[in-house]
C-alpha angles and dihedrals in degrees: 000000000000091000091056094044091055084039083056093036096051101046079050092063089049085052092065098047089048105050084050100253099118130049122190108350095322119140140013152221133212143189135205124207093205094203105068083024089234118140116213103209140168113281110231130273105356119137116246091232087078110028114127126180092255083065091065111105131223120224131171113224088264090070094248118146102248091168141013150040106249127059126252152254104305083226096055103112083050087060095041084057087059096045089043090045103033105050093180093062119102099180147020125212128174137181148158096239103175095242105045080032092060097047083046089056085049096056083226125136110237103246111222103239100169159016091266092065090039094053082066109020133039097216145337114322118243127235120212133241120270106270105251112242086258087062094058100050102053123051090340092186096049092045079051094065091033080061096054096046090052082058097054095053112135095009125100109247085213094056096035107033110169129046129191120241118227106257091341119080143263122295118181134176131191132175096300135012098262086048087055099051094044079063095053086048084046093051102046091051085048094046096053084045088058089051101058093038080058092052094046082055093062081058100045122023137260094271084080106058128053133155116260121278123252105248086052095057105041084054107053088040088056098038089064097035137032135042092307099049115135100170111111136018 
């Protein structure tokens, strides 16, 4: 199972860099098996050239090296939070894609404007406080996580599954690594979406861009996701 899991993890992390969303070594995926509780993720700083799936490392959700030479993602413990917090989620993935990245610079919330966003999304995504200089400088990389799971209060991980860090960058998740990969490459088309619609508004007004209804929005999300759900074959 572990072998699979690195095999699914790895292929994740080629996804990014090949959807555009990484550049150097930057960013990372991981994936939980939730039955031994142990989290296969991308080993630092390795280019993605020459990552392999045996470079994958094995951690426990303490943060403890199970398996592997080589050490892994900085941001693991931020990754470890969400599995331990979101129980549904099946994979991490974070960039700094040059649009979420952007709003998360901004310390803005990405407003959902279309269907596009609410085909993915069911509802703005939220963007977490500034980490305190305590924070800092304490586990950076756990507060981190802390920090993202503050920002999901109240909202479903399954319906909203991304947030953007303040100042930071984006991290999402989804059911499995590459699902949670195909949500950072949907938020960082959504999010440059969002960009131009706020420039046309310097144009035109505000009375021209607002962000979706709700009915709107709650159709074209479930009809896409959930028991009810009639998109696709």
């Amino acid at each position: 199972m572990l072998e699979e899991l690195k095999a699914r993890v790895c292929e994740a992390n080629l996804e990014l860099k090949r959807s555009g969303l990484v550049i150097l070594t930057w960013g990372n995926v991981s994936g939980i098996d939730r039955d031994s509780g142990l989290v296969a993720i991308k080993p630092s700083g390795v280019s993605y050239e020459d990552m392999r799936p045996e470079h994958m490392v094995i951690v426990d959700l303490e943060g403890r090296v199970v398996e592997g030479e080589m050490r892994p993602s900085s941001d693991k413990l931020t990754h470890l939070v969400l599995y331990r917090d979101f129980p549904e989620i099946g994979g991490v993935a974070h960039t700094h894609s040059t649009y979420a990245t952007a709003w998360a610079q901004a310390c803005r919330p990405l407003p959902c404007y279309g269907t596009t966003h609410a085909d993915n999304f069911r509802g703005e995504i939220p963007v977490t406080k500034r980490l305190s200089k305590k924070q800092l400088q304490g586990q950076y990389e756990f507060e981190t996580g802390v920090a993202i799971v503050r920002a999901m209060e109240g909202l479903d991980p399954l319906h909203i599954p991304a947030v953007l860090v303040a100042n930071h960058g984006p991290f999402t998740w989804g059911d499995s690594p590459g699902a949670a990969v195909e949500n950072s490459i949907v938020l960082e088309q959504v999010a440059e979406m969002a960009w131009v619609s706020e420039r046309l508004r310097t144009v035109y007004g505000d009375r021209f861009l607002k962000p979706i209804g709700r009915e709107l929005q709650d159709k074209h999300f479930l009809r896409k996701h959930g028991k009810d759900a009639y998109y696709g074959q």
